[in-house]
MDAnalysis code that builds the backbone (N, CA, C; Angstrom):
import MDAnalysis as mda
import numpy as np

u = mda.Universe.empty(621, n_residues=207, atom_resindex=np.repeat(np.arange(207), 3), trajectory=True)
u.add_TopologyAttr("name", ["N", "CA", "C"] * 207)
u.add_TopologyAttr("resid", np.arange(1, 208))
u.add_TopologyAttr("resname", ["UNK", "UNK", "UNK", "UNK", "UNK", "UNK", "UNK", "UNK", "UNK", "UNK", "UNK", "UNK", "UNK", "UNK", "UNK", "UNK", "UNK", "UNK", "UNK", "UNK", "UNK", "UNK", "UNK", "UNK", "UNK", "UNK", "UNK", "UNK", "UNK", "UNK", "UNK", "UNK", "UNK", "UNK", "UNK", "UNK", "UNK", "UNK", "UNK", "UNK", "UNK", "UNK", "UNK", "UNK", "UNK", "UNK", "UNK", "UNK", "UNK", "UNK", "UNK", "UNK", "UNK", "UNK", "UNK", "UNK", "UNK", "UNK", "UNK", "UNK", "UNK", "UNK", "UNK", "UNK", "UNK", "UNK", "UNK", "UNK", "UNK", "UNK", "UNK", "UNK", "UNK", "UNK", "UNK", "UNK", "UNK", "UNK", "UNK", "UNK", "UNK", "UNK", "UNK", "UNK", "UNK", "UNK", "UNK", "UNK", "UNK", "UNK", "UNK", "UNK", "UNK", "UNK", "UNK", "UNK", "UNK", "UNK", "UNK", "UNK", "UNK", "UNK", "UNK", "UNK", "UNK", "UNK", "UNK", "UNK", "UNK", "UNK", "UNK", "UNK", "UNK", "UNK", "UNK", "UNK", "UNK", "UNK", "UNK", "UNK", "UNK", "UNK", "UNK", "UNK", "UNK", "UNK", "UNK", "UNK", "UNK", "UNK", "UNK", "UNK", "UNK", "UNK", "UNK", "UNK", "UNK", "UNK", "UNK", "UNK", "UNK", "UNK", "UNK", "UNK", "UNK", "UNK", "UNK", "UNK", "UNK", "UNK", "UNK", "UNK", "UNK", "UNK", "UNK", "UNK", "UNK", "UNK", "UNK", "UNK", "UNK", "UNK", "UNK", "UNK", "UNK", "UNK", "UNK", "UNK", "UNK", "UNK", "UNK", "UNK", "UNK", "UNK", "UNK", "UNK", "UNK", "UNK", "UNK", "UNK", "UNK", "UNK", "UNK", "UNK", "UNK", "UNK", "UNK", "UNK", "UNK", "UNK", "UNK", "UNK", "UNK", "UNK", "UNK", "UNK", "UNK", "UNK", "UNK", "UNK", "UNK", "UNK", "UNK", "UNK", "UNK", "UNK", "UNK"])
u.atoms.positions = np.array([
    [3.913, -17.902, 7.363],
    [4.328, -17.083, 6.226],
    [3.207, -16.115, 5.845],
    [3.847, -14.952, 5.194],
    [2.397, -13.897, 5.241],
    [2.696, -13.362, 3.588],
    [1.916, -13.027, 2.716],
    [2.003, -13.082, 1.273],
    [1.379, -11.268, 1.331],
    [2.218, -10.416, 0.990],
    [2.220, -9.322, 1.163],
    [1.908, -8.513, -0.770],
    [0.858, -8.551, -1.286],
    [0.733, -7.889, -2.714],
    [0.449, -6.651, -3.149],
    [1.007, -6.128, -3.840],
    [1.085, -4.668, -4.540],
    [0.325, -4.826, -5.433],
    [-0.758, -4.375, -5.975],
    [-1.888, -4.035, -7.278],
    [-0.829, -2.842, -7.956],
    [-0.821, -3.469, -9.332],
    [-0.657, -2.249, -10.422],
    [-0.597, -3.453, -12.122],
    [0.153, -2.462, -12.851],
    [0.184, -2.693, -14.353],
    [1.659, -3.236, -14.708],
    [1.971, -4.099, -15.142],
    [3.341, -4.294, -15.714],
    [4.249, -3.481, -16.755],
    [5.117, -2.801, -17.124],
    [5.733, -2.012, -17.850],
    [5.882, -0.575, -17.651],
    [7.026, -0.121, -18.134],
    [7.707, 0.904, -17.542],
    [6.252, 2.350, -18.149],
    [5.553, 2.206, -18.808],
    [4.882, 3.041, -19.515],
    [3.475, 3.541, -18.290],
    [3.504, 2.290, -17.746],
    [2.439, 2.427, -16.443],
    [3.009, 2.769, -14.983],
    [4.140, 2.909, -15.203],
    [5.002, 2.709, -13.635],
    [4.742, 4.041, -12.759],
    [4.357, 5.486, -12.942],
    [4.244, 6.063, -11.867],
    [2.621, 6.863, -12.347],
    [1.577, 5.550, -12.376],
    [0.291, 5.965, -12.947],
    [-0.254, 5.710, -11.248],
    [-1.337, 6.244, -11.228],
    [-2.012, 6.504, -9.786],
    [-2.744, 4.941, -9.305],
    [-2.951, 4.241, -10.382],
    [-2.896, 2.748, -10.037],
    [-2.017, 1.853, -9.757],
    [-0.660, 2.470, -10.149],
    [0.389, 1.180, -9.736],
    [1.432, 1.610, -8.113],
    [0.089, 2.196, -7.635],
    [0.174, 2.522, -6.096],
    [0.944, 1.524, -5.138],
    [0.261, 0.566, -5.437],
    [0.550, -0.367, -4.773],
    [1.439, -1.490, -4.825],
    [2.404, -1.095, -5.850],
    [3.746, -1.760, -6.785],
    [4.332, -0.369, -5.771],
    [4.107, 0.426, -5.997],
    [4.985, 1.178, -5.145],
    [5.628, 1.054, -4.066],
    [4.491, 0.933, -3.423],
    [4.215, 0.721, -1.906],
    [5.303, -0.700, -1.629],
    [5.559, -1.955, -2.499],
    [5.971, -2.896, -2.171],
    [7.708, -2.569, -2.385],
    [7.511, -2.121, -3.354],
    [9.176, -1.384, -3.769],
    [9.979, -1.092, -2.939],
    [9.392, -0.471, -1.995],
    [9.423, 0.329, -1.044],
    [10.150, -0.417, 0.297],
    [8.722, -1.255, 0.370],
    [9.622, -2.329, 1.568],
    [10.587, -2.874, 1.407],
    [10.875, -3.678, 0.102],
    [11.629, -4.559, -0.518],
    [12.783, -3.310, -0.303],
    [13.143, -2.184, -0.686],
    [14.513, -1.549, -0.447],
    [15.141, -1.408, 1.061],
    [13.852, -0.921, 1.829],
    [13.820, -0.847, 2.928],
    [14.415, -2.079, 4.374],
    [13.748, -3.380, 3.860],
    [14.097, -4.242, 4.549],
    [14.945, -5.360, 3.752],
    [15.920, -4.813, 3.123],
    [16.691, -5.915, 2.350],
    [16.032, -7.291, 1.722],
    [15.022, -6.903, 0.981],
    [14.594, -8.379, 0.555],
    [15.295, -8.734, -0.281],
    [14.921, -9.995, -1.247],
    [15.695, -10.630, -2.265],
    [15.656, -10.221, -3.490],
    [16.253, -9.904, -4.117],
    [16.173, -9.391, -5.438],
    [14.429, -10.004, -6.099],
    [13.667, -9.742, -7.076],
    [12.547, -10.026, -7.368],
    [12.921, -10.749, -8.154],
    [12.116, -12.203, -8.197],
    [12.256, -12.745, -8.995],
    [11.028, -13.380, -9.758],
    [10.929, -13.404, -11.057],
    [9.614, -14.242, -11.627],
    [9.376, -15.611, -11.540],
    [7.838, -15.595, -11.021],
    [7.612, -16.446, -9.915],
    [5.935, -16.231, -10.620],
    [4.991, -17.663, -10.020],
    [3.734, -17.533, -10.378],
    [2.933, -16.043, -11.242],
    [3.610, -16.158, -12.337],
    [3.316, -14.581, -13.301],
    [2.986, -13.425, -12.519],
    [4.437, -13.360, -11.889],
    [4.743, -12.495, -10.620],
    [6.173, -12.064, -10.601],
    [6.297, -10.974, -10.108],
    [7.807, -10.553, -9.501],
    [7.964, -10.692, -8.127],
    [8.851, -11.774, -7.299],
    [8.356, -11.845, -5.880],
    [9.890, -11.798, -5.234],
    [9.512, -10.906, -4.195],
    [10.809, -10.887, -3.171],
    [10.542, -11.627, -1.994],
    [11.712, -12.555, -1.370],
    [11.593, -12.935, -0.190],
    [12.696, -12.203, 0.870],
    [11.700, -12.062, 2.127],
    [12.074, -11.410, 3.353],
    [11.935, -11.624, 4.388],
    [12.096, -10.878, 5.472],
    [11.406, -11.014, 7.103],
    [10.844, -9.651, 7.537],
    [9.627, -9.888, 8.168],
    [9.331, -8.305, 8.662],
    [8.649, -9.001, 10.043],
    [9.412, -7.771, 11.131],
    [8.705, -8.556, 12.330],
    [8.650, -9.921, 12.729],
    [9.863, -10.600, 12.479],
    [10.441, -12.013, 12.726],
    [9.722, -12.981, 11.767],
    [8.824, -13.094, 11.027],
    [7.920, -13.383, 10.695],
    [8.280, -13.221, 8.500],
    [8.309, -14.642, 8.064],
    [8.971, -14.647, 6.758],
    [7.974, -13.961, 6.255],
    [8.204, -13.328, 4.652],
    [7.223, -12.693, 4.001],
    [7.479, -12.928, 2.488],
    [6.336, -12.519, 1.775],
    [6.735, -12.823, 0.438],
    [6.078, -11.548, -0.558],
    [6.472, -10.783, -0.540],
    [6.218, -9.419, -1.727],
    [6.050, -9.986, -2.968],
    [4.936, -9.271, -3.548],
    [4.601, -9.574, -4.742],
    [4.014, -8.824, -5.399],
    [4.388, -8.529, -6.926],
    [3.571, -7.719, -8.055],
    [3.074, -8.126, -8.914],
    [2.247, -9.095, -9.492],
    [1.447, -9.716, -10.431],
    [1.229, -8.938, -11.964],
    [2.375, -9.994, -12.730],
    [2.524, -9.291, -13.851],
    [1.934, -9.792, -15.100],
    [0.196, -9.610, -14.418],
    [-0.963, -10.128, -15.612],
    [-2.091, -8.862, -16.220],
    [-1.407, -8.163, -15.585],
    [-2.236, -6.754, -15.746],
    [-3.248, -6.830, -14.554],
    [-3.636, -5.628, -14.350],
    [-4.489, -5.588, -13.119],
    [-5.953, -6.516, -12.946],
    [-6.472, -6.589, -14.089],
    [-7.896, -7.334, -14.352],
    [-7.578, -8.641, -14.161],
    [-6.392, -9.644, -13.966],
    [-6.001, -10.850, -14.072],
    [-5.076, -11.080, -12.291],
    [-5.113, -10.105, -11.892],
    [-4.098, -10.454, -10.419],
    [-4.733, -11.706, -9.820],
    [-5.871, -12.243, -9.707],
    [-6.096, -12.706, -8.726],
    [-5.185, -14.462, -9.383],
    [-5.273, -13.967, -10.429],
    [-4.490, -15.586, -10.628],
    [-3.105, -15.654, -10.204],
    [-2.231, -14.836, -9.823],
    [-1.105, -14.738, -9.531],
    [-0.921, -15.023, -7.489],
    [-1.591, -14.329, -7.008],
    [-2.054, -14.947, -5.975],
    [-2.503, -15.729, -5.335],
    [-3.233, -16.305, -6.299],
    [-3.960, -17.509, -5.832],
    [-3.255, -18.987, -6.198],
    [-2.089, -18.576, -6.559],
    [-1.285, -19.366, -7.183],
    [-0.200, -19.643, -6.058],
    [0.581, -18.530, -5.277],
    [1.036, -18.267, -4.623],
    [0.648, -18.534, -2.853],
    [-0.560, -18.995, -3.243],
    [-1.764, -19.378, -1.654],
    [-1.570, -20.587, -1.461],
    [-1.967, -21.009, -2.788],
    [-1.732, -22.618, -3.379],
    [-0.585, -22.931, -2.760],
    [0.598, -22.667, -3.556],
    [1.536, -23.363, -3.478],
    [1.875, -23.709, -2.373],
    [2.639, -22.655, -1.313],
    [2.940, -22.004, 0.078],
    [1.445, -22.029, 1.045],
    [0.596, -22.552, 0.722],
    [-0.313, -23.162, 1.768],
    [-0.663, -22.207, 2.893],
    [-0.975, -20.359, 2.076],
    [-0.681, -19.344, 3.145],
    [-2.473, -19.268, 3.360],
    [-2.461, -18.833, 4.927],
    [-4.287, -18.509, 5.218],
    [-4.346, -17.383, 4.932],
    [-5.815, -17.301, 4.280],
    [-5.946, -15.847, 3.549],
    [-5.600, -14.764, 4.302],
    [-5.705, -15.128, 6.163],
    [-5.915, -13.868, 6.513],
    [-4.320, -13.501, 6.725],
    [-3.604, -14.245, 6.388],
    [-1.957, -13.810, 5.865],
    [-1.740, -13.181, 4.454],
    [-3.106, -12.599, 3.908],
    [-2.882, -12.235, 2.570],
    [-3.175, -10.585, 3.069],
    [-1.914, -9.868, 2.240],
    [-2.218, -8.391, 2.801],
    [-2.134, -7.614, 1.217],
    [-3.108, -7.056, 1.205],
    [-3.300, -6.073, -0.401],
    [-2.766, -4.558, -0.256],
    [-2.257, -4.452, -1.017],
    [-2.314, -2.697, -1.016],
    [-2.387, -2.663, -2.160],
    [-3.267, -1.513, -2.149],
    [-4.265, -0.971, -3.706],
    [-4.625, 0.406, -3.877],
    [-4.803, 0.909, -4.817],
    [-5.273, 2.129, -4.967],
    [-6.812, 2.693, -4.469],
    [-6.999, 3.779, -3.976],
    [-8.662, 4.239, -3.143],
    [-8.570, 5.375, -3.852],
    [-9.447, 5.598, -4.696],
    [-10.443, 6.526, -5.011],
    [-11.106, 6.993, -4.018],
    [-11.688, 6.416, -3.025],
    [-12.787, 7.005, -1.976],
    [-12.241, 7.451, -1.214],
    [-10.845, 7.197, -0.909],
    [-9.840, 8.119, 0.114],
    [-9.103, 9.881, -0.479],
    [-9.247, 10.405, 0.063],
    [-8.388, 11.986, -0.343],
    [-6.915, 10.858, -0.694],
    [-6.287, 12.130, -1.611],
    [-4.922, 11.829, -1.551],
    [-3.894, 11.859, -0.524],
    [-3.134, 10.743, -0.026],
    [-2.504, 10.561, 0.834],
    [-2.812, 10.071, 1.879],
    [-4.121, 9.448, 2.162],
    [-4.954, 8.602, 3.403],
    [-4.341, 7.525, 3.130],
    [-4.833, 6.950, 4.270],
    [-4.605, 5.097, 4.688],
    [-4.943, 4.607, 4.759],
    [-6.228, 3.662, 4.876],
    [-6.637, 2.571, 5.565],
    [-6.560, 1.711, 5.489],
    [-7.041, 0.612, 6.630],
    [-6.628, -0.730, 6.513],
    [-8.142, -1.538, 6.700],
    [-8.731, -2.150, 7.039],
    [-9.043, -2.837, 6.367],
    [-9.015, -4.495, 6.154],
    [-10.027, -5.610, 6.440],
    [-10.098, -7.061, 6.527],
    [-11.686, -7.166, 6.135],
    [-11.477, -7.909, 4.554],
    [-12.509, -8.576, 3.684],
    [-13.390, -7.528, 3.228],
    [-14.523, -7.489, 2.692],
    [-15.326, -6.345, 2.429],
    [-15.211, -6.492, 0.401],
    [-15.625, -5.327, 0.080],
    [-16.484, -5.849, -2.029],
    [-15.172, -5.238, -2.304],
    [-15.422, -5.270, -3.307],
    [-14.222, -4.466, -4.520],
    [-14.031, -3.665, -4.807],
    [-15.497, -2.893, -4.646],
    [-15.493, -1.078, -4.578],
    [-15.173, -0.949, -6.313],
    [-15.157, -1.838, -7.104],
    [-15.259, -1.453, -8.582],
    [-13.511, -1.687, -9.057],
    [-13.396, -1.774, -7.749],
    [-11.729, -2.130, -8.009],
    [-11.134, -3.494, -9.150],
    [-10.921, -3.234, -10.349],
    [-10.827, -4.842, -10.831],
    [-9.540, -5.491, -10.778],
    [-8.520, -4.829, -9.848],
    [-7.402, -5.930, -9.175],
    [-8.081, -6.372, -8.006],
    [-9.029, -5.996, -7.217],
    [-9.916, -6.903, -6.355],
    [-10.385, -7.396, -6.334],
    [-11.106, -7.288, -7.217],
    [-12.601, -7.965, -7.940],
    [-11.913, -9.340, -8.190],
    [-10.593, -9.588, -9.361],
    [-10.179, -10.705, -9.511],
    [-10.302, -11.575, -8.277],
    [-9.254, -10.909, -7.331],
    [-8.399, -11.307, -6.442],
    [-9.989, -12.721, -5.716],
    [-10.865, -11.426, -5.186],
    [-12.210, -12.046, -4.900],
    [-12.461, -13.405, -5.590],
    [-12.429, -13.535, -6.914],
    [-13.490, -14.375, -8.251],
    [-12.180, -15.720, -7.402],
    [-10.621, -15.223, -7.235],
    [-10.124, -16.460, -7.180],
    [-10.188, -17.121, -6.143],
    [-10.167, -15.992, -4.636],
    [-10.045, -16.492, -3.400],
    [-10.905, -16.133, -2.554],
    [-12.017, -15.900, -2.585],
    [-13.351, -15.096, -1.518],
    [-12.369, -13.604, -1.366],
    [-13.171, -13.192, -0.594],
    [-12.630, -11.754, 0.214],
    [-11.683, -11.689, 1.509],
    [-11.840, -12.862, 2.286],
    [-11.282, -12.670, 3.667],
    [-9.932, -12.620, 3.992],
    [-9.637, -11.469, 3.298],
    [-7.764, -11.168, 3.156],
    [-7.674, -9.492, 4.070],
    [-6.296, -8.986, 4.067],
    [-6.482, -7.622, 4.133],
    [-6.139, -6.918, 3.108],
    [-6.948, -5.887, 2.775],
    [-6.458, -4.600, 2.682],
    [-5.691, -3.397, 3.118],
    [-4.866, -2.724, 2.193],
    [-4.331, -1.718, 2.748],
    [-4.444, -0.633, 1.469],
    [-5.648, 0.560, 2.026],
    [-6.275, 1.214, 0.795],
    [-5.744, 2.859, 0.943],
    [-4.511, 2.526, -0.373],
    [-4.294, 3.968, -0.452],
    [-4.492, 4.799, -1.247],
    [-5.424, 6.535, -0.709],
    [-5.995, 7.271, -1.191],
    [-5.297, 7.862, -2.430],
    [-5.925, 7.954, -3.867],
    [-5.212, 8.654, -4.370],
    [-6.564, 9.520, -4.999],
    [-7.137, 10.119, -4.241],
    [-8.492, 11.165, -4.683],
    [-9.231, 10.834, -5.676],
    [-10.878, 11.298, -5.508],
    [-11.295, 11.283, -6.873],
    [-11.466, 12.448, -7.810],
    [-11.728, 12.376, -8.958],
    [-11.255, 13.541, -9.876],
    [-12.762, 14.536, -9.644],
    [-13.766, 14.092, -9.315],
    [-15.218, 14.511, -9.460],
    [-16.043, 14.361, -9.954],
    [-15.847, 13.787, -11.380],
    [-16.630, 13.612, -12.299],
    [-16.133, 11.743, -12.727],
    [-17.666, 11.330, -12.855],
    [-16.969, 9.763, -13.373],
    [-16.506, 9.950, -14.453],
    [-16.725, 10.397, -15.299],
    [-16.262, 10.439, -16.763],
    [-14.636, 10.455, -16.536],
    [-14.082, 11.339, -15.903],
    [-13.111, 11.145, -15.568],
    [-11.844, 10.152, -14.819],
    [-12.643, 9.139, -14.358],
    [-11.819, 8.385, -12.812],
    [-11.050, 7.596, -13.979],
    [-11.375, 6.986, -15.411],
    [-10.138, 6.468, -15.386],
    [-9.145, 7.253, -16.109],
    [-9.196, 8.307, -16.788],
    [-8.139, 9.322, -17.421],
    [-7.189, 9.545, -16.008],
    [-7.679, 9.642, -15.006],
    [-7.369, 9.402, -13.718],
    [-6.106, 8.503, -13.171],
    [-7.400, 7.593, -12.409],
    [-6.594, 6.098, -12.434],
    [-5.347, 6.255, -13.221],
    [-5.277, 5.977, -14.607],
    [-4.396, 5.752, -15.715],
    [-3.179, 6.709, -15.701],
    [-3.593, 7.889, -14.860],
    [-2.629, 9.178, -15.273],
    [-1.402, 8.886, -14.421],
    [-0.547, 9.637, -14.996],
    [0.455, 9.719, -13.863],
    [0.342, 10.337, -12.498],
    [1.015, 10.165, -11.161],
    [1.376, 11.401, -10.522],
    [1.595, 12.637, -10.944],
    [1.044, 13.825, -10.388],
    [1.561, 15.133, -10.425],
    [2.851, 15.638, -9.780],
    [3.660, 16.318, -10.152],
    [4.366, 16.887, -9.257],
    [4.152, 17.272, -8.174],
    [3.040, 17.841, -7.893],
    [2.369, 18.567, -6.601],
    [2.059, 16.944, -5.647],
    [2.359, 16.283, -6.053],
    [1.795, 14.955, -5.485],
    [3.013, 14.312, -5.092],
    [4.187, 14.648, -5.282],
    [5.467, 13.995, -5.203],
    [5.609, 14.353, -3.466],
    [5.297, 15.307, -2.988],
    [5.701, 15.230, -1.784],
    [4.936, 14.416, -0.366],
    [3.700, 14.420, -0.516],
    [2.865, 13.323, 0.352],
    [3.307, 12.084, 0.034],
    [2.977, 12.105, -1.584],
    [3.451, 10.652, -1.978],
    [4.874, 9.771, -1.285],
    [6.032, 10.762, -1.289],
    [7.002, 10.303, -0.842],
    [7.103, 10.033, 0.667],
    [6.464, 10.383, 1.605],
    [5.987, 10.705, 2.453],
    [5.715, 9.333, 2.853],
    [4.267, 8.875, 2.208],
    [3.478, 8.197, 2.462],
    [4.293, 6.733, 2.143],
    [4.990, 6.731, 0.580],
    [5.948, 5.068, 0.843],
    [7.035, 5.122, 1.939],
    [7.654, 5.934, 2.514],
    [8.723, 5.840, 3.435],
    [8.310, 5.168, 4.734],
    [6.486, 5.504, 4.916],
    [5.958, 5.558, 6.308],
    [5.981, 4.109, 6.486],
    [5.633, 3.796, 5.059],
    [4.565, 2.197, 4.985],
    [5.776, 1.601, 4.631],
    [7.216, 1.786, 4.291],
    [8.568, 1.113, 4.370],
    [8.543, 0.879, 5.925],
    [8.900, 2.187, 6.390],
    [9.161, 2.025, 7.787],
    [8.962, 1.134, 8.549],
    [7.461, 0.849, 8.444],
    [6.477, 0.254, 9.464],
    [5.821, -0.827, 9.208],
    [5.972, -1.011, 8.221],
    [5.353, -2.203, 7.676],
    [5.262, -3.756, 8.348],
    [6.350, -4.062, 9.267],
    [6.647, -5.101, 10.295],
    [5.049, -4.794, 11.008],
    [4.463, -4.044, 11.349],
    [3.067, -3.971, 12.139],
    [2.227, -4.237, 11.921],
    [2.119, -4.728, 10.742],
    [1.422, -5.366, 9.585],
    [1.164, -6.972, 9.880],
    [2.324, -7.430, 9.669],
    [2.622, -8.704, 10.038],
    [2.357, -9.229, 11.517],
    [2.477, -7.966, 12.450],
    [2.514, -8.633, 13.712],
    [0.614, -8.362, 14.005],
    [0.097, -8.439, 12.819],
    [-1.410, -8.164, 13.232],
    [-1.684, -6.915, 14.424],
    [-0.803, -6.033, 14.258],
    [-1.522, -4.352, 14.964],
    [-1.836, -3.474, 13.610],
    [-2.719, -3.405, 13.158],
    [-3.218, -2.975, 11.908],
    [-3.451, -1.521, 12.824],
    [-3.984, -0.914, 13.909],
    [-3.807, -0.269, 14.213],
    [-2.979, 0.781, 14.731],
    [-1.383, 0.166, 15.148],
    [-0.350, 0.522, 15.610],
    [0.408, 0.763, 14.034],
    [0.183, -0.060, 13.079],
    [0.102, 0.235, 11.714],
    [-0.252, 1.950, 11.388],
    [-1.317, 2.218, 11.555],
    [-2.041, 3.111, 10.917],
    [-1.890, 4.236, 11.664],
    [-1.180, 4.269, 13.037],
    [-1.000, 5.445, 13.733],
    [0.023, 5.818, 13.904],
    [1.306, 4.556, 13.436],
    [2.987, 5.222, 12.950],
    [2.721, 5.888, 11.765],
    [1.873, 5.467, 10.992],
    [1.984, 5.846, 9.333],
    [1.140, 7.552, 9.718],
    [0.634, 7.515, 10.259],
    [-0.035, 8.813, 10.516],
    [0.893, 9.822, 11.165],
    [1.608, 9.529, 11.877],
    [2.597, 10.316, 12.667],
    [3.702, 10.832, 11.581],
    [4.027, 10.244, 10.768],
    [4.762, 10.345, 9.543],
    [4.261, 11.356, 9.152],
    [2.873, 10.947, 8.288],
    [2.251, 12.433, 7.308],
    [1.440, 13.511, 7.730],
    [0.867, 13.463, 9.543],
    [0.862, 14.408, 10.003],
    [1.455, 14.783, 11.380],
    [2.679, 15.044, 11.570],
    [3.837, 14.886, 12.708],
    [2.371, 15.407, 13.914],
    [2.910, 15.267, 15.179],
    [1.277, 15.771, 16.133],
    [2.222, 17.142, 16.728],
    [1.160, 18.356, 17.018],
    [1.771, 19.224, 17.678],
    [2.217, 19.322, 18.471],
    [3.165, 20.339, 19.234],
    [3.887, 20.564, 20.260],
    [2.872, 20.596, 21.170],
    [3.259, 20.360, 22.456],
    [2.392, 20.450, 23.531],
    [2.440, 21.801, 24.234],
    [1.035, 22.175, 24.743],
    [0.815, 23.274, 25.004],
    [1.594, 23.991, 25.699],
    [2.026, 22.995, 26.766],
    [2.720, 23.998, 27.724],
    [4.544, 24.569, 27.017],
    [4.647, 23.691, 26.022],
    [6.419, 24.352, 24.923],
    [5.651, 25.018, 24.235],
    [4.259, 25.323, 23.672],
    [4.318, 26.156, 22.886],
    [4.435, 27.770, 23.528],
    [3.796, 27.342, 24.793],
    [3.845, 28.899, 25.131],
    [5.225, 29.643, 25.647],
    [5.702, 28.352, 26.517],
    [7.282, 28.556, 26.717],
    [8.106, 29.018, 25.734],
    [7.758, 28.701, 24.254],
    [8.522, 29.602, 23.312],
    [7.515, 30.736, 22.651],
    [6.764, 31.271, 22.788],
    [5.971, 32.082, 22.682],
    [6.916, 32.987, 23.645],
    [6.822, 32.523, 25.329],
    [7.754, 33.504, 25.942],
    [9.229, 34.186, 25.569],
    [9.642, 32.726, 25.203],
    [10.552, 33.278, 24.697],
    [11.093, 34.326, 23.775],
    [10.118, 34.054, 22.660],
    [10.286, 35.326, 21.200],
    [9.690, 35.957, 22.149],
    [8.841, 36.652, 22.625],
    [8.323, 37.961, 23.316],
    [9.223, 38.416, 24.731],
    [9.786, 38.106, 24.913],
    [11.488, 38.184, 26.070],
    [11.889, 38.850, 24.690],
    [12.739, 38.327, 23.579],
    [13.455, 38.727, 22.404],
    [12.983, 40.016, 22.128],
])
């Protein structure tokens, strides 16, 4: 069994803030691969599913972000899952907007839905760290953090949960890499190959 968690804030007032990234991100799958309706569960909203033959358990921890790790670690407990079946997705500051990475054990980066997660269960879980830029100035990161999406942000963004719906089974089957290079193909399609580009080059210049 593999315990799949979304970092964010509980209530509709926080729901499309640049931290509850990773509530997104789970939303996402859960529509995508027919999971179970969410249900409250270890001060959690949790869907059960399959991705990649392989059962799963989605989860959003509804203790506020500074408190996740108790919701998880609750959920480890119970279901007797090995950490390295624990997969995070969280918000990155250190990533541009719309990056990916992935990611196994490593600090918190100041992150305090990690930081918990850490205090309850060591580090040796994965990550899945998605970029949502930094503003430039610290004074700023949590007016930030806290803010909503922009409009101008709606289109990567959408982009970026469809990829990690999509693909997310690659996850589970431990290709964290085959992971990260469907999700890439998504938000930057790869160019035509040289020899069609020129073939239609000929073409408009025939025209």
């Amino acid at each position: 069994m593999w315990l799949i968690v979304g970092l964010g804030n509980p209530g509709s007032q926080y729901q499309y803030n640049r931290h509850n990234i990773g509530f997104m991100a789970v939303d996402e799958i859960i529509r995508r691969h027919n999971f179970s309706e969410p249900k409250k569960k270890f001060q959690a909203l949790v869907s059960e599913g399959v991705l990649g033959g392989e059962k799963v358990l989605l989860m959003k921890p509804q203790t506020f972000m500074n408190l996740s790790g108790q919701s998880v670690q609750t959920a480890v407990a119970f279901y007797k899952i090995p950490l390295d079946h624990v997969i995070v997705f969280h918000d990155e500051l250190d990533l541009l907007s719309g990056k990916i990475r992935t990611k196994f054990s490593g600090g918190a980066a100041g992150h305090n839905g990690l930081r918990s997660i850490d205090e309850c269960l060591g580090q040796d879980y994965w990550r899945v760290r998605l970029g949502i830029g930094h503003p430039g100035d610290k004074e700023r990161v949590l007016g930030h953090v806290l803010g909503d999406f922009s409009r101008a942000d709606r289109g990567w963004l959408e982009k970026l949960m469809g990829a990690i719906g999509e693909h997310a089974e690659w996850l589970v089957k431990r290709d964290m890499d085959g992971f990260m290079s469907r999700v890439a193909r998504v938000l930057v399609p790869p160019k035509p190959p040289k020899e069609k580009k020129e073939a239609d080059d000929e073409k408009i210049t025939a025209k």
